[in-house]
Residue, then its C-alpha position, 0 to 999 in steps of 0.5 A: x250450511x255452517x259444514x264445520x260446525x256440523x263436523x263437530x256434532x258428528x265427532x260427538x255424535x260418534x264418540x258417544x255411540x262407540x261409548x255407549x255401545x262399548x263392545x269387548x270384541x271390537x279390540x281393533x274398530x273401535x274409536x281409536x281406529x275410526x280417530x286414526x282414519x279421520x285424521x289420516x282422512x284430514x291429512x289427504x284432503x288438506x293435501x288436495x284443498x279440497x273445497x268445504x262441502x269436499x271436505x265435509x263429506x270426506x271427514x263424514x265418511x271417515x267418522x261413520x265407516x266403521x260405525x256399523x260393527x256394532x250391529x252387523x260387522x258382516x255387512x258394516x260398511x253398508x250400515x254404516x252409509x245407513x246411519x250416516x244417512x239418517x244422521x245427516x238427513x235429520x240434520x238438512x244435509x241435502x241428499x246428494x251429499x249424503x249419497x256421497x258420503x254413503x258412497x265414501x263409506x261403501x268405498x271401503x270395502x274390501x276388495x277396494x274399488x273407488x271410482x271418485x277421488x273422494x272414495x279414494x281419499x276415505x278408502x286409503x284413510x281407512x287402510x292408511x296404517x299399512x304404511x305406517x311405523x303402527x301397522x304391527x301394532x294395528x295387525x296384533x290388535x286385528x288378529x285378537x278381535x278377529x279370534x274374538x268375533x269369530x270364536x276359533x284360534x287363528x295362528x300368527x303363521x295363518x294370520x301372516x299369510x293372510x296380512x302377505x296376501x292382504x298387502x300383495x293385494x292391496x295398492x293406495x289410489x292416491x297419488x299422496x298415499x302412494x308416494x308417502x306409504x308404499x315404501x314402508x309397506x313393502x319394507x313390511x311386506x318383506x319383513x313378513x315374507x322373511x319370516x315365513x321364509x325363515x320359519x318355511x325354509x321351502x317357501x323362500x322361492x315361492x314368496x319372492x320379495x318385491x317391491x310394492x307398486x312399481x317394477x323392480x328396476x335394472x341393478x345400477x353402478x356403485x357410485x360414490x353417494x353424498x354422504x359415504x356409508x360406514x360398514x360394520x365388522x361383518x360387512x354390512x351397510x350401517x348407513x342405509x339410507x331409505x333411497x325410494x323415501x328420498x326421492x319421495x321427499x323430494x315430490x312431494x316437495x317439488x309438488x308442494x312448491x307448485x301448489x304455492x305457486x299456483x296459488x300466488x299467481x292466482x292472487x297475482x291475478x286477482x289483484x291485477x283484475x280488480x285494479x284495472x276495474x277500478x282504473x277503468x272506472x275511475x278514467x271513465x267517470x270520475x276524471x271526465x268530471x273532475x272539473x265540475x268537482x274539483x275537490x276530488x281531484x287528489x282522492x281520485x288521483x290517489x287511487x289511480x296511483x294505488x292502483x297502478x303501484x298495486x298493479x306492477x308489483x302483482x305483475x312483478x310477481x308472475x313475471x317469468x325469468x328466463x336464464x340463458x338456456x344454454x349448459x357447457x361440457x364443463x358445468x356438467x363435469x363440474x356439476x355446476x348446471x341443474x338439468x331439471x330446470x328447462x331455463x338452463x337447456x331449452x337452446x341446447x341441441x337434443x344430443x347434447x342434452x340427452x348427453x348431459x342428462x345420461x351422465x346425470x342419471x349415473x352419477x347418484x351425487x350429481x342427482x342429488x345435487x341437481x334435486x337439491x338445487x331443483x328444490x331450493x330454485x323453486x324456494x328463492x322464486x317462492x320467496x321472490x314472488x311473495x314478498x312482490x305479492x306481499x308489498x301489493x296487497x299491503x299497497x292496496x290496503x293500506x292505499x285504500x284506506x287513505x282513499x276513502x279517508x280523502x274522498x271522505x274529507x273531500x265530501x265533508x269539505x264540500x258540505 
């Protein structure tokens, strides 16, 4: 089944309901919503790979979530999963894909609670924008349909409290949305707790603002950061760097890294198992009768070395370098040493790396600089191990080729 074809029916499909069911009240789901959750759907399932049918089904509950507002907004995930069902059931989807995308779309709900990591991917694509620059923009249309839909005067004091409470309760599923989001909702969660603090004075010690997610942490020294910041003339930092963003960059980086490496050993592999068939095949059968065809005898020998070539740059390319293992007290106070990497203290004593390691963690710039470093070792290794790859698979190629040219002509020669 051709899943991205049938991808673009349902966009179509889709986009002509809301069209033709056009509904005033329906200010906030509406097609805009369901475009934003699709793509935030497509941005968290190409960040896992996932596989066709993965990815068909995720998209397709992302299309179809909010569907059913427009016959029955009360119990809309539900219809939804019903439509979606009858549209992919008249289309010869089999049907333990549609229950997954029912599945998906009813993962929604809300109180979230998603069980698999597909019904986690779709429920945090539809509440992705609580942690983006656009939730304010989103809240403002969700209160107007809300007052439409229900026909009474909700305040912006009430609707405040209920988006606090919506945000107090709310927590991402994935890994992805927790490290790219919750920063930015809990700075959103705090600006709304400030002004029901300023406009309820009485409130500001029941309405604490926390941190989103994760505990707060002990208070650390002031240290010297690696860009110094400005204060203006009432002593207020202009230079506030987003810090829990930074270390958020730096995952997602560092993870992403891992992904590329991933997949270059798996190429690597891949090309070392097929060489060695064919240098198996060809050591068994085609040089033991070399000398009865005597004219294959380059073509054969040809290939074998091809194959060989393409074997040592592929095993080139997963080959571990192992630094010495070993730091001194001067790489440290010089901050020359990166104690991320197991490579450069894997010989060294616990004490002394749990020393170095402490020292580290109180120096904000030597973090920093250690992260930069992590970061940029695991780019010149990528480098390093793609263009082995790279020289390996040209090889084959292009080796290839002549081969089949030659045993070509070899074949033609004997005719």
């Amino acid at each position: 089944m051709n899943y991205y074809t049938l991808l673009d029916e349902i966009k179509q499909y889709v986009t002509s309901y809301f069209h033709t069911h056009a509904n005033d009240k329906l200010i906030y789901h509406n097609l805009v919503h369901t475009e934003h959750v699709v793509n935030a759907a497509i941005e968290i399932a190409n960040h896992y790979r996932l596989s066709d049918q993965d990815y068909f089904i995720v998209v397709t509950a992302a299309w179809f979530h909010d569907i059913g507002y427009y016959t029955d907004p009360a119990r809309h995930e539900e219809k939804g999963a019903e439509e979606a069902s009858v549209f992919l059931s008249r289309k010869g989807v089999d049907e333990p894909a549609i229950q997954t995308v029912a599945q998906c779309i009813r993962a929604t709900r809300l109180p979230q609670n998603p069980e698999t990591m597909l019904e986690k991917i779709v429920a945090d694509a539809d509440l992705f924008h609580l942690g983006t620059s656009r939730f304010g923009e989103f809240s403002k249309s969700l209160r107007k349909e809300f007052i439409a839909l229900h026909n009474i005067d909700l305040s912006k004091d009430e609707w405040r409290n209920k988006t606090i409470r919506l945000l107090e309760s709310h927590q991402y599923h994935t890994d992805y949305c927790r490290l790219l989001l919750s920063d930015t909702k809990a700075k959103h969660l705090e600006k709304l707790k400030e002004k029901q603090a300023d406009k309820y004075p009485e409130l500001k010690n029941p309405l604490p603002v926390m941190p989103a997610l994760e505990p707060q942490q002990p208070a650390k020294p002031k240290i010297k950061p690696l860009i110094p910041e400005e204060v203006d003339e009432k002593g207020k930092r202009k230079n506030n760097r987003p810090e829990r963003g930074i270390e958020t960059m730096f995952r997602i980086t560092s993870a992403n890294h891992q992904r590329l490496s991933d997949m270059a050993d798996s190429k690597a592999h891949i090309m070392i198992s097929v060489n060695s068939i064919i240098i198996s095949v060809l050591l068994s059968v085609l040089l033991k009768n070399l000398e009865q065809f005597p004219q294959y005898t380059i073509p054969a020998m040809c290939l074998l070395s091809i194959s060989l070539v393409t074997i040592v740059f592929s095993i080139l390319a997963t080959r571990p370098n192992i630094p010495r293992g070993t730091f001194t007290q001067t790489d440290i106070n010089e901050k020359k040493v990166n104690l991320l990497f197991f490579g450069n203290f894997f010989k060294m004593s616990m004490d002394d790396y749990t020393s170095g390691m402490l020292q580290m963690m109180d120096d904000r710039d030597f973090l920093y600089r250690s992260l930069i470093k992590d970061v940029y070792s695991q780019g010149v290794v990528l480098g390093s191990k793609y263009q082995r790859l790279r020289i390996s698979y040209n090889v084959f190629m292009y080796g290839l080729i002549v081969s089949v040219i030659a045993f070509s002509i070899a074949a033609i020669v004997t005719i």
